[in-house]
N, CA, C and O atoms as CSV, one atom per row, in Angstrom:
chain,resi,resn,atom,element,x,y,z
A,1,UNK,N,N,0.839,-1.176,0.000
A,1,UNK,CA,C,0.000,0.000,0.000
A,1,UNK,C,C,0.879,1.232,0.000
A,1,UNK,O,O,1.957,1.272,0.593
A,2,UNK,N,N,0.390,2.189,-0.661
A,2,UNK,CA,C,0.969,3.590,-0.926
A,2,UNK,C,C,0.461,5.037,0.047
A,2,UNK,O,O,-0.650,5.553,-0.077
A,3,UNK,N,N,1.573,5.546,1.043
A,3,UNK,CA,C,0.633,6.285,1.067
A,3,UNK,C,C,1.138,8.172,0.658
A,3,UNK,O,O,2.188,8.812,0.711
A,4,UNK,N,N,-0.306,8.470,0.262
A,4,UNK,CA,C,-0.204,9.490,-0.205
A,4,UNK,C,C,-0.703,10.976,0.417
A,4,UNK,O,O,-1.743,11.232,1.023
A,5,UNK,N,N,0.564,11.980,-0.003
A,5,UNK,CA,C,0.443,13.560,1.013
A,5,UNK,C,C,-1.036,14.399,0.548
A,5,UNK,O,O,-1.482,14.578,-0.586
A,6,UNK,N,N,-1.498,14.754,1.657
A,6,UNK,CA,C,-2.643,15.743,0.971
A,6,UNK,C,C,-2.503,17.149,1.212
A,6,UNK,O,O,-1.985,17.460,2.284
A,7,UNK,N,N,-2.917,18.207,0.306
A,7,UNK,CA,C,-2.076,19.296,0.691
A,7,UNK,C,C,-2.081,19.923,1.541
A,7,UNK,O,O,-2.918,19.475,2.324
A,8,UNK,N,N,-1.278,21.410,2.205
A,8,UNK,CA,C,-0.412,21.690,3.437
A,8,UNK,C,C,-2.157,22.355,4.043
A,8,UNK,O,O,-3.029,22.738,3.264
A,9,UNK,N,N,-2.256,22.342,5.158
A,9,UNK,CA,C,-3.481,22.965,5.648
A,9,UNK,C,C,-2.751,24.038,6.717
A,9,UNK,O,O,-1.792,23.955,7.485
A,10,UNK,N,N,-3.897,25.292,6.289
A,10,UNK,CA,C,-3.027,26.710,6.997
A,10,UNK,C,C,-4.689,26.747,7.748
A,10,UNK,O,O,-5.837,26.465,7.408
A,11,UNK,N,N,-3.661,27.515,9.494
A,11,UNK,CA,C,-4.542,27.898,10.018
A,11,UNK,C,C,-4.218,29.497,10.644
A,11,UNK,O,O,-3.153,30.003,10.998
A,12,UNK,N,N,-5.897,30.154,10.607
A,12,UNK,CA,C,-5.820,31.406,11.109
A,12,UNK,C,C,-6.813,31.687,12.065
A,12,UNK,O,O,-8.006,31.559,11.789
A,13,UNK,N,N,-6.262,32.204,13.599
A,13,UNK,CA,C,-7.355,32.528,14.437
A,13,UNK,C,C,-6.832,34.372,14.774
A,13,UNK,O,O,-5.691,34.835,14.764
A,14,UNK,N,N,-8.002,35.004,15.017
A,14,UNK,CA,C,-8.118,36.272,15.450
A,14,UNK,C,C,-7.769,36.203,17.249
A,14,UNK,O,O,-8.378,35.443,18.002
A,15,UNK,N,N,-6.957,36.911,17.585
A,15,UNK,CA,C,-6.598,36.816,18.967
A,15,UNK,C,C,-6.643,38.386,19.283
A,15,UNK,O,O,-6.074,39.120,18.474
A,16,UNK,N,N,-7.328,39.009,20.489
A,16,UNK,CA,C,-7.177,40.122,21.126
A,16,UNK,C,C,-6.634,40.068,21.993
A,16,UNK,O,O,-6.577,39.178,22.841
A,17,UNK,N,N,-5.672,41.940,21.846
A,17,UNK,CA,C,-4.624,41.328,23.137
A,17,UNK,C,C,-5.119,42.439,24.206
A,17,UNK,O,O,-5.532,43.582,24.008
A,18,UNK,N,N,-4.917,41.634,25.540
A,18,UNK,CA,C,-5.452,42.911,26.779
A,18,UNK,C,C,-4.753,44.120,26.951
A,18,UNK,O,O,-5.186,45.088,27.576
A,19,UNK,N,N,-3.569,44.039,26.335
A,19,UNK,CA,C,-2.613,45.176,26.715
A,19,UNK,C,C,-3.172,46.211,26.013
A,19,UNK,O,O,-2.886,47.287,26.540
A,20,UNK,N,N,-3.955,46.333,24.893
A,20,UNK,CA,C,-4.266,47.420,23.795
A,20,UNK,C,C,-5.822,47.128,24.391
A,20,UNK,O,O,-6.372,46.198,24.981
A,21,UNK,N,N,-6.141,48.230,23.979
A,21,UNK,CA,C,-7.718,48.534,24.031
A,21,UNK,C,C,-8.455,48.674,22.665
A,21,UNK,O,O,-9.667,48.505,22.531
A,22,UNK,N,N,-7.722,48.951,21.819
A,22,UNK,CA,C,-8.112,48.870,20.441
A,22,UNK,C,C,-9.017,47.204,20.184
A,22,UNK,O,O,-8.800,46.103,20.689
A,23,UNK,N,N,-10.048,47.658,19.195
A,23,UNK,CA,C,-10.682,46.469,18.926
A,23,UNK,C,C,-10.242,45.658,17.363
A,23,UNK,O,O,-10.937,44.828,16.778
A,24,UNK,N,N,-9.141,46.087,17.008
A,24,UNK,CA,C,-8.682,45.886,15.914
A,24,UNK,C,C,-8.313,44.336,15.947
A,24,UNK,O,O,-7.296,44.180,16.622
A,25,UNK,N,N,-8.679,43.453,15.569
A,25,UNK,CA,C,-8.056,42.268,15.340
A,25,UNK,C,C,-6.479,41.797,14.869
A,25,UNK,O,O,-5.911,42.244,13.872
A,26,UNK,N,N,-5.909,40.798,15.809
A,26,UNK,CA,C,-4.629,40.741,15.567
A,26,UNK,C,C,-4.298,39.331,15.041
A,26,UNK,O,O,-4.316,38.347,15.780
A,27,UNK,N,N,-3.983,39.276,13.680
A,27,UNK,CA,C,-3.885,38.176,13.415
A,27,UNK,C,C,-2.184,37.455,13.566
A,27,UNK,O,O,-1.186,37.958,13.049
A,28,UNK,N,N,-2.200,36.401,14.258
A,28,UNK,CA,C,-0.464,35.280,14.702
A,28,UNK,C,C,-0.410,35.256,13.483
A,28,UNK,O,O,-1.045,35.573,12.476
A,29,UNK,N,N,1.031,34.541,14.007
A,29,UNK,CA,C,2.021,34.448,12.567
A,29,UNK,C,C,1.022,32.831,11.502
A,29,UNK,O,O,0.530,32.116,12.375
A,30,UNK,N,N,0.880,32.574,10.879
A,30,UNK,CA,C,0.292,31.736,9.852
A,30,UNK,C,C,1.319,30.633,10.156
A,30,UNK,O,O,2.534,30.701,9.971
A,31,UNK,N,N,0.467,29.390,10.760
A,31,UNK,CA,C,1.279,28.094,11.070
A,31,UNK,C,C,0.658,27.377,9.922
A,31,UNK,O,O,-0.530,27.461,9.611
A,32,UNK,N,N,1.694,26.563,9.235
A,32,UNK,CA,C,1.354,25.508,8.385
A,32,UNK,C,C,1.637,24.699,9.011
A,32,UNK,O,O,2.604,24.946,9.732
A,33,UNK,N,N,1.010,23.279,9.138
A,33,UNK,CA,C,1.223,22.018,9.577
A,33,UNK,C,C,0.567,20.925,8.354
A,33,UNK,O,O,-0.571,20.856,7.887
A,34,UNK,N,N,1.834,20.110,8.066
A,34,UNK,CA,C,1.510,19.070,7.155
A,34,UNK,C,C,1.021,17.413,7.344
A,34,UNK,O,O,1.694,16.383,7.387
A,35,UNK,N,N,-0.045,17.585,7.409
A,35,UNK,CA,C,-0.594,15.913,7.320
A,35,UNK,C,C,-0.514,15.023,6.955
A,35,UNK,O,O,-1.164,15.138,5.916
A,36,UNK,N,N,-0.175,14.058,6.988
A,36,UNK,CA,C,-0.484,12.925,6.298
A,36,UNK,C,C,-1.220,12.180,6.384
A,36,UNK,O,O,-0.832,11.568,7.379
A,37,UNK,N,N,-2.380,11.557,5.948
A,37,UNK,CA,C,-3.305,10.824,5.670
A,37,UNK,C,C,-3.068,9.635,4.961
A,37,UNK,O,O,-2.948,9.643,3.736
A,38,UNK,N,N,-2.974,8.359,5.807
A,38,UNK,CA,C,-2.817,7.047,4.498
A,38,UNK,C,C,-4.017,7.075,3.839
A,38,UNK,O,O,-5.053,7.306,4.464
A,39,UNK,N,N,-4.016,6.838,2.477
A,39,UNK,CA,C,-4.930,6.710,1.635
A,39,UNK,C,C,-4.533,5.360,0.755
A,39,UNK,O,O,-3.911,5.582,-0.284
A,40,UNK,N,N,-4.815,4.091,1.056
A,40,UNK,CA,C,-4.230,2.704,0.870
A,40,UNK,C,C,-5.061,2.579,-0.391
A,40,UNK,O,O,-6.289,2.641,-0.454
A,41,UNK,N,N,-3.885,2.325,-1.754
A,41,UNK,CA,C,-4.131,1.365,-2.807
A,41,UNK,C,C,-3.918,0.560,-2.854
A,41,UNK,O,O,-2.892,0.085,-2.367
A,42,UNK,N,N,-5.157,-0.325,-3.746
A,42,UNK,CA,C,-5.180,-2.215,-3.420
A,42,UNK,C,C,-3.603,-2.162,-4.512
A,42,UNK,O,O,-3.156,-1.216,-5.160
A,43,UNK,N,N,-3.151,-3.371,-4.382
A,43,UNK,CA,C,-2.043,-3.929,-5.179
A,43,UNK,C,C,-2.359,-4.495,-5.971
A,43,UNK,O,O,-3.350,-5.076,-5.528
A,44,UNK,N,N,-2.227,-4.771,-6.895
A,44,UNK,CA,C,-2.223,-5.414,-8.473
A,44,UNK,C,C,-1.407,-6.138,-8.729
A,44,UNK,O,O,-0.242,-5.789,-8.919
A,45,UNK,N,N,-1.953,-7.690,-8.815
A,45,UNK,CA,C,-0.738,-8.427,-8.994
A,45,UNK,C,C,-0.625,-7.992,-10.541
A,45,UNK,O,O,-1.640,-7.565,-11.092
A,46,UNK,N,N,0.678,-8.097,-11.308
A,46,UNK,CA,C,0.878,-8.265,-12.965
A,46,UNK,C,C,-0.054,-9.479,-13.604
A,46,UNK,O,O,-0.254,-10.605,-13.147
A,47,UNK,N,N,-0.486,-8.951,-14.648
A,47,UNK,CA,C,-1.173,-9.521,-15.573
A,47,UNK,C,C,-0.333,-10.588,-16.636
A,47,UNK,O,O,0.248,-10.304,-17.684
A,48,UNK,N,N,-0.421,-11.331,-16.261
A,48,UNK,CA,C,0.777,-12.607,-17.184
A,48,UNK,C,C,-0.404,-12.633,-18.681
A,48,UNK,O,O,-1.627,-12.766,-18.697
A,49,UNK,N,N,0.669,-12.429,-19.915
A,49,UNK,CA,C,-0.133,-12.187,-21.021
A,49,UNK,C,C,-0.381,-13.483,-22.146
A,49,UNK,O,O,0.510,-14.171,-22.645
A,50,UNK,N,N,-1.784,-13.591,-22.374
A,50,UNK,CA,C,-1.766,-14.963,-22.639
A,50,UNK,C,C,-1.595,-14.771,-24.515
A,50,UNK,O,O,-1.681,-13.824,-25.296
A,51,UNK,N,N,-1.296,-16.340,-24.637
A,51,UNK,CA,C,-0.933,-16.352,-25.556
A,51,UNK,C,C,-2.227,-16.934,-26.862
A,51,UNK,O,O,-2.604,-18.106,-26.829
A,52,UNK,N,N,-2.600,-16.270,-27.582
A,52,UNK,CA,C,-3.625,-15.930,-28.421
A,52,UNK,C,C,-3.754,-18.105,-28.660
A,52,UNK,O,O,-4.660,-18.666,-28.042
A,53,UNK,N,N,-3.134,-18.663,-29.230
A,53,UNK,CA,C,-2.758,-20.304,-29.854
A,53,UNK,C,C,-2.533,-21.121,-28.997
A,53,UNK,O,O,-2.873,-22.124,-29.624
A,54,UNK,N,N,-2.144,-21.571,-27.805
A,54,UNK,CA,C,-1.585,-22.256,-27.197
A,54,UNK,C,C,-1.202,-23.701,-27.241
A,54,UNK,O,O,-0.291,-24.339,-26.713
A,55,UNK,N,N,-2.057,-23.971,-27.930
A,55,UNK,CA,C,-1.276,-25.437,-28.726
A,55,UNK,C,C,-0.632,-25.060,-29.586
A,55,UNK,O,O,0.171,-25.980,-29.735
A,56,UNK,N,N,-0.289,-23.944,-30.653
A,56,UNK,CA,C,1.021,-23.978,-31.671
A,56,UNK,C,C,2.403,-24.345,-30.327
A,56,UNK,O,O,3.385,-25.087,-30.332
A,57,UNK,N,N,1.921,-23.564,-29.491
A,57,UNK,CA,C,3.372,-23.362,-29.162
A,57,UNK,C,C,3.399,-25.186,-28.288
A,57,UNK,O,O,4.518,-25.601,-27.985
A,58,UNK,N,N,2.680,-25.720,-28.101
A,58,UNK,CA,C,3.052,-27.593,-27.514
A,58,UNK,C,C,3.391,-28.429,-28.575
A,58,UNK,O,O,4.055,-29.461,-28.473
A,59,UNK,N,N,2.672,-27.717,-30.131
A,59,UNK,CA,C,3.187,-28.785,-31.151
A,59,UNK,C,C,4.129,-28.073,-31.312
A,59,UNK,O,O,4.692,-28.731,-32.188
A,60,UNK,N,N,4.812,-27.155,-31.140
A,60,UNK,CA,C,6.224,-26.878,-31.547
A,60,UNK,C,C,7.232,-27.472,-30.470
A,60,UNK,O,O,8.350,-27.853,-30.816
A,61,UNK,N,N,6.804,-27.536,-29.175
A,61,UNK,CA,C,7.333,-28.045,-28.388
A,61,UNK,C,C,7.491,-30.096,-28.785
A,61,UNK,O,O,8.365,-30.824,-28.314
A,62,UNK,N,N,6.521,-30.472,-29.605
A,62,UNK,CA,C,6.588,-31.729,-29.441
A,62,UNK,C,C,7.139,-32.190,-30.743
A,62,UNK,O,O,7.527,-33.336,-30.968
A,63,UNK,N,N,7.140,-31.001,-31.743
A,63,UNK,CA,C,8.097,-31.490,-33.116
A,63,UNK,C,C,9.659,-31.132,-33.087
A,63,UNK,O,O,10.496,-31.594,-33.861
A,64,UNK,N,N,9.922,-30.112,-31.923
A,64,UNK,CA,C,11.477,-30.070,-31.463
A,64,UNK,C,C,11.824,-31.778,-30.469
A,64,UNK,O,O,12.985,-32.172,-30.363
A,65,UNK,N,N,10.755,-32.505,-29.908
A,65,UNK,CA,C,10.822,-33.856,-29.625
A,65,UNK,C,C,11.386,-34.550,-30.405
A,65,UNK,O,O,12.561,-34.915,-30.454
A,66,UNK,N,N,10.159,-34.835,-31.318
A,66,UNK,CA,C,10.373,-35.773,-32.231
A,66,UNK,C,C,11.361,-35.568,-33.032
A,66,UNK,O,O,11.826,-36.647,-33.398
A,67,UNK,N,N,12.126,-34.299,-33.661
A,67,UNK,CA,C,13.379,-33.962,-34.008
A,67,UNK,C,C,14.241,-34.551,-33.125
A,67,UNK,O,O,14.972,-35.369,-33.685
A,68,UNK,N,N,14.404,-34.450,-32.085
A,68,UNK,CA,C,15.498,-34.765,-31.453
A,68,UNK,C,C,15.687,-36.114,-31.488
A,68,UNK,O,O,16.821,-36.592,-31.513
A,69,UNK,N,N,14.547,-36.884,-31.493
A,69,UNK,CA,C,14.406,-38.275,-31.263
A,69,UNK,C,C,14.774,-39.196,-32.668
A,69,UNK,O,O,15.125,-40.375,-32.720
A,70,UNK,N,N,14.539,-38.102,-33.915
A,70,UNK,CA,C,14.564,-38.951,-34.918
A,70,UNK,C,C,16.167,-38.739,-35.087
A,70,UNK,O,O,16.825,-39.742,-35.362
A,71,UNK,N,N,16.781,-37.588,-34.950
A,71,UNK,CA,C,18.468,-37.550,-34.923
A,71,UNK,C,C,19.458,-38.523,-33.874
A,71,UNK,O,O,20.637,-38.823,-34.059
A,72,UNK,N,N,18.698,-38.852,-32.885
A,72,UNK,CA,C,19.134,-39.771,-32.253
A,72,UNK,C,C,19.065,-41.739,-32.684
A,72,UNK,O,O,19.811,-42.701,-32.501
A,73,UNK,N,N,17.780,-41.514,-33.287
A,73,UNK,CA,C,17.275,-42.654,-34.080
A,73,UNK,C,C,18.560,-43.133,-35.086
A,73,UNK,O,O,19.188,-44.181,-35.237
A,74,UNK,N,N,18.600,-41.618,-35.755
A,74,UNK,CA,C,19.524,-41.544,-36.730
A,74,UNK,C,C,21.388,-42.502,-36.924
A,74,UNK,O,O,22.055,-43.336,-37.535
A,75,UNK,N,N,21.320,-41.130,-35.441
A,75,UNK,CA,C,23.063,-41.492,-35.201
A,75,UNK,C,C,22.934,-43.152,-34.877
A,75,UNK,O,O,23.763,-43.736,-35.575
A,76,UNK,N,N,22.144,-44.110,-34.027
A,76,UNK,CA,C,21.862,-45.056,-33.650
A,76,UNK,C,C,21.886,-46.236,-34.631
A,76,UNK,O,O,22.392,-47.305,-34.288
A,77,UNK,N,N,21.262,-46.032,-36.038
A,77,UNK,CA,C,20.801,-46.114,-37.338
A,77,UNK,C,C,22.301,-46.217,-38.088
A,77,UNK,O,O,22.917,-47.170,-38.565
A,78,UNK,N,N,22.457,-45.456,-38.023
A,78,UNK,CA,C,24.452,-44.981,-38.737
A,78,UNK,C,C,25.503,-45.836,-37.828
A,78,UNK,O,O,26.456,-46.030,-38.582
A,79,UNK,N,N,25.802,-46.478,-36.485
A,79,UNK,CA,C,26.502,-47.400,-35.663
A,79,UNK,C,C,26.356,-48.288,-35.945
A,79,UNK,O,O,27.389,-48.887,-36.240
A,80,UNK,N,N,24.843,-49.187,-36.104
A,80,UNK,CA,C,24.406,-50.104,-36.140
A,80,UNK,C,C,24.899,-50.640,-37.715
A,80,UNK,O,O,25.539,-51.652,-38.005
A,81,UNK,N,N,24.632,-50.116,-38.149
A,81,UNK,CA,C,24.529,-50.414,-40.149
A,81,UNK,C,C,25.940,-50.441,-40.137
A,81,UNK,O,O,26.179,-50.897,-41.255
A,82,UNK,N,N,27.550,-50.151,-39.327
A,82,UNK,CA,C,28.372,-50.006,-39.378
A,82,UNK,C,C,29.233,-51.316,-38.604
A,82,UNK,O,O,30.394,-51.702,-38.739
A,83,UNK,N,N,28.168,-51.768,-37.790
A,83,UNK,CA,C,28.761,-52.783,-36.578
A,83,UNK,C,C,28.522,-54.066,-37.765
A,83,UNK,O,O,29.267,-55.028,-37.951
A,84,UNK,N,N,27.055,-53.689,-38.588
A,84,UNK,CA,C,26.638,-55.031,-39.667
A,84,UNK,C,C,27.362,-55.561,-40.190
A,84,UNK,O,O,27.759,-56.726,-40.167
A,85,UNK,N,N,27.748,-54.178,-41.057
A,85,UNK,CA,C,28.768,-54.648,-42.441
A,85,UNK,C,C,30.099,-54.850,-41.625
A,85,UNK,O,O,30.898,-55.201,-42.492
A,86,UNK,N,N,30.848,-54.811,-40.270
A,86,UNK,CA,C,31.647,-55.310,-39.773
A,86,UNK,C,C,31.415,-56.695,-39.756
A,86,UNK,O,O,32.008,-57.449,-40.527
A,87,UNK,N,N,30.726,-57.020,-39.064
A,87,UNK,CA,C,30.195,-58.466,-38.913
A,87,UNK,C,C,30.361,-59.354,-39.856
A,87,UNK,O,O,31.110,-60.317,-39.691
A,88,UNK,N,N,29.745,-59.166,-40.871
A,88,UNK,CA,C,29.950,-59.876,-42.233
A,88,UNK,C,C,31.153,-60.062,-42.983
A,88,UNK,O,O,31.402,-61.044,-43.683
A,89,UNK,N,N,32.081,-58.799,-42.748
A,89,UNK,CA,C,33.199,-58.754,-43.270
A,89,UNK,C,C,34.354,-59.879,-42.247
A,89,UNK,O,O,35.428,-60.393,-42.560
A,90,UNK,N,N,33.794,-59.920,-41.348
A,90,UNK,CA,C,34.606,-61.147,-39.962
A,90,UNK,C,C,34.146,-62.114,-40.443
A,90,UNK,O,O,34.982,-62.975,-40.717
A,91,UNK,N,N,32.669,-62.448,-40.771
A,91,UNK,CA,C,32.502,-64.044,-40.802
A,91,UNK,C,C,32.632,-63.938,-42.236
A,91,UNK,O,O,32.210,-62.981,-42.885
A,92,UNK,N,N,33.378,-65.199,-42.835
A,92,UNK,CA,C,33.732,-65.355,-44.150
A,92,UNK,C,C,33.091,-66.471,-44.669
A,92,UNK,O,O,32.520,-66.454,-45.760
A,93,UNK,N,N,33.174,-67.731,-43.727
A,93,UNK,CA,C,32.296,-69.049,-44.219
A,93,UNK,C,C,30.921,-69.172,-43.471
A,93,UNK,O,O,30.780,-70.050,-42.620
A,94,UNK,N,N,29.765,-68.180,-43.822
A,94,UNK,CA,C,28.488,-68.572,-43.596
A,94,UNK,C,C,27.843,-70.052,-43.502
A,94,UNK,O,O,27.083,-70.346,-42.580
A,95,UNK,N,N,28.121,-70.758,-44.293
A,95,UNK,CA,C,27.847,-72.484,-44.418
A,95,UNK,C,C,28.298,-72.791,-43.074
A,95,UNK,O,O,27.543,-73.109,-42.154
A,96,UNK,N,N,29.427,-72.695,-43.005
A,96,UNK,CA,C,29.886,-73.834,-41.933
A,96,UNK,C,C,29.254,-73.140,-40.672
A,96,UNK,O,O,29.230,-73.918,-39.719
A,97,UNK,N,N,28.678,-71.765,-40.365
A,97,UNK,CA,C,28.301,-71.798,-39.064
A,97,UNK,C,C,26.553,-71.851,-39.260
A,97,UNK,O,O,25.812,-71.284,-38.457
A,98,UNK,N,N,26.083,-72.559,-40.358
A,98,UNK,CA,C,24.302,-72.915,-39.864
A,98,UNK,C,C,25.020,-74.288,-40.389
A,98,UNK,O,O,24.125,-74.541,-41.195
A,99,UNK,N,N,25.988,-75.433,-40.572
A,99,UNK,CA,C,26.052,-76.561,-39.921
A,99,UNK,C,C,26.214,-76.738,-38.509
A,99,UNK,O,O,25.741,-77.597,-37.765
A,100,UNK,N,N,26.890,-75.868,-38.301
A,100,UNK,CA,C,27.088,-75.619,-36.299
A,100,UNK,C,C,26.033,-75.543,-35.488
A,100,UNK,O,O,25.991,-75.980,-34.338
A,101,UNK,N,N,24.756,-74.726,-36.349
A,101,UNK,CA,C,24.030,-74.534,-35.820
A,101,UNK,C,C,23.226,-75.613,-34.797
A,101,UNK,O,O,22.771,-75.436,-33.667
A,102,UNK,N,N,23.249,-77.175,-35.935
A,102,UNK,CA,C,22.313,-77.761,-35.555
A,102,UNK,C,C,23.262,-79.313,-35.282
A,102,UNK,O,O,23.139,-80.311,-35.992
A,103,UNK,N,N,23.992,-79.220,-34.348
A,103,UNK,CA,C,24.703,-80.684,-33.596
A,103,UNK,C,C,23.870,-81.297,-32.420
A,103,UNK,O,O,23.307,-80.927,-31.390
A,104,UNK,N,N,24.177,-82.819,-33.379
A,104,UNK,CA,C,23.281,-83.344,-32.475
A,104,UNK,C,C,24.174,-83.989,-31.140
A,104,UNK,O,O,25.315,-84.394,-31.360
A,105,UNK,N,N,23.621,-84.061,-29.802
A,105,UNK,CA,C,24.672,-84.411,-29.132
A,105,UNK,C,C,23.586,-85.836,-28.369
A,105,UNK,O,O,22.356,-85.892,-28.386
A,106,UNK,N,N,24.441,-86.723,-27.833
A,106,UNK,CA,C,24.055,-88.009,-27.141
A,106,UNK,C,C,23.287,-88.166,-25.552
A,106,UNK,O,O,23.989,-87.414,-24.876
A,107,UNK,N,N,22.672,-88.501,-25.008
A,107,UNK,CA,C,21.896,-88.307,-24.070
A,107,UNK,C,C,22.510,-88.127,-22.708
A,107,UNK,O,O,21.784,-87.818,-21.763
A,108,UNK,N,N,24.140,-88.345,-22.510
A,108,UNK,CA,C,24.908,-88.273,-22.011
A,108,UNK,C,C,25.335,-86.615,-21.686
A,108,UNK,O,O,25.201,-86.139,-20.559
A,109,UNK,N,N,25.827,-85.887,-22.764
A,109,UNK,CA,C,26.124,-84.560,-23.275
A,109,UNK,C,C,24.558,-84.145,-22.803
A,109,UNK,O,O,24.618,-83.262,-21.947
A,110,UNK,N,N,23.498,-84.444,-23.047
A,110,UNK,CA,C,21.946,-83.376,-23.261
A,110,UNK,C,C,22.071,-83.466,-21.842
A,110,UNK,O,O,22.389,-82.357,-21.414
A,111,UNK,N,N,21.950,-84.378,-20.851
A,111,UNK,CA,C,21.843,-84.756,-19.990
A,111,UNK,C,C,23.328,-84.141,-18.713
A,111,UNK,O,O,23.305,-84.654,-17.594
A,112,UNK,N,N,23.913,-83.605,-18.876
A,112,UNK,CA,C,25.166,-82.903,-18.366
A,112,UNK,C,C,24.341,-80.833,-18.416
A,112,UNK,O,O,24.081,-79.951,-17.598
A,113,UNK,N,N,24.256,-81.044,-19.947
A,113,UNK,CA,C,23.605,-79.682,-20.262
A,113,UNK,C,C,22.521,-79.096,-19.355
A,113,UNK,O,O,22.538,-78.177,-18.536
A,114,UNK,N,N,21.213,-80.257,-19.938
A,114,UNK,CA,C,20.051,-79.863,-18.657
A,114,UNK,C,C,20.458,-80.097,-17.296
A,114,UNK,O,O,19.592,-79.614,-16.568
A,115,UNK,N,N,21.464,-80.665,-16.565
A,115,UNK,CA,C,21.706,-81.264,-15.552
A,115,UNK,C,C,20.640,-81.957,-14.783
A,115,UNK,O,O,19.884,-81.722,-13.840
A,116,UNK,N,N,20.959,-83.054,-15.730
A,116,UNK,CA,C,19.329,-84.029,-15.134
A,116,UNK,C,C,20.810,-85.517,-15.539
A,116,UNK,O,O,21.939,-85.626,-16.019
A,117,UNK,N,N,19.737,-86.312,-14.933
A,117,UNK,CA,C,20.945,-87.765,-14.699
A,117,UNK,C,C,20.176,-88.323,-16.402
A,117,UNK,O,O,19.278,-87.725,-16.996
A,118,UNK,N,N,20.887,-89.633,-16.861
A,118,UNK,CA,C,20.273,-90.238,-17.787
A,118,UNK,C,C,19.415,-91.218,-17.353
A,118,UNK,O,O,19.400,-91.302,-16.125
A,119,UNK,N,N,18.611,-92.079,-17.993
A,119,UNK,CA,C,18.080,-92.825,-18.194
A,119,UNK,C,C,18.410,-94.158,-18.208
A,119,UNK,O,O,17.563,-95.001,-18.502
């Protein structure tokens, strides 16, 4: 709250003095005395200013997302495709490892594996 001056207030009284007999009025010296009066203004919170669209600005927020996500996709995309053609370039005889794939072993060996006794 603010408070605010209101202006100077002058006062004048007529005083007779006994020493004179004259009826002439004698006016004192002119006292100003300044007041103050609170006069309280409400406060105003600030007005936060809205924004005319408010979903432009969440789909912009959610296509700077998906940007980010698809460049990450990307770089991810570019390692991978790089680790591949490594891979391939290491294994040279494809055949011989889908014969590997499928060995058959004796009930002895299956039986060690599952760790179960035989039969």
């Amino acid at each position: 709250s603010k408070v605010v001056k209101q202006g100077t207030e002058v006062t004048k009284d007529q005083v007779q003095t006994p020493s004179s007999q004259s009826t002439a009025p004698v006016q004192p010296p002119v006292i100003q005395s300044e007041t103050q009066t609170p006069v309280f203004e409400p406060v105003v919170a600030p007005v936060s200013v809205l924004i005319p669209y408010p979903s432009r600005r969440d789909n912009e927020r959610c296509r700077d997302q998906a940007n980010e996500q698809i460049e990450k996709f990307y770089e991810i995309f570019k390692e991978m495709s790089f680790m591949i053609s490594f891979t391939d370039a290491l294994i040279g005889n494809k055949e011989k490892l889908s014969e590997m794939a499928r060995t058959p072993i004796n009930e002895h060996c299956s039986a060690v594996i599952l760790n179960k006794l035989p039969r």
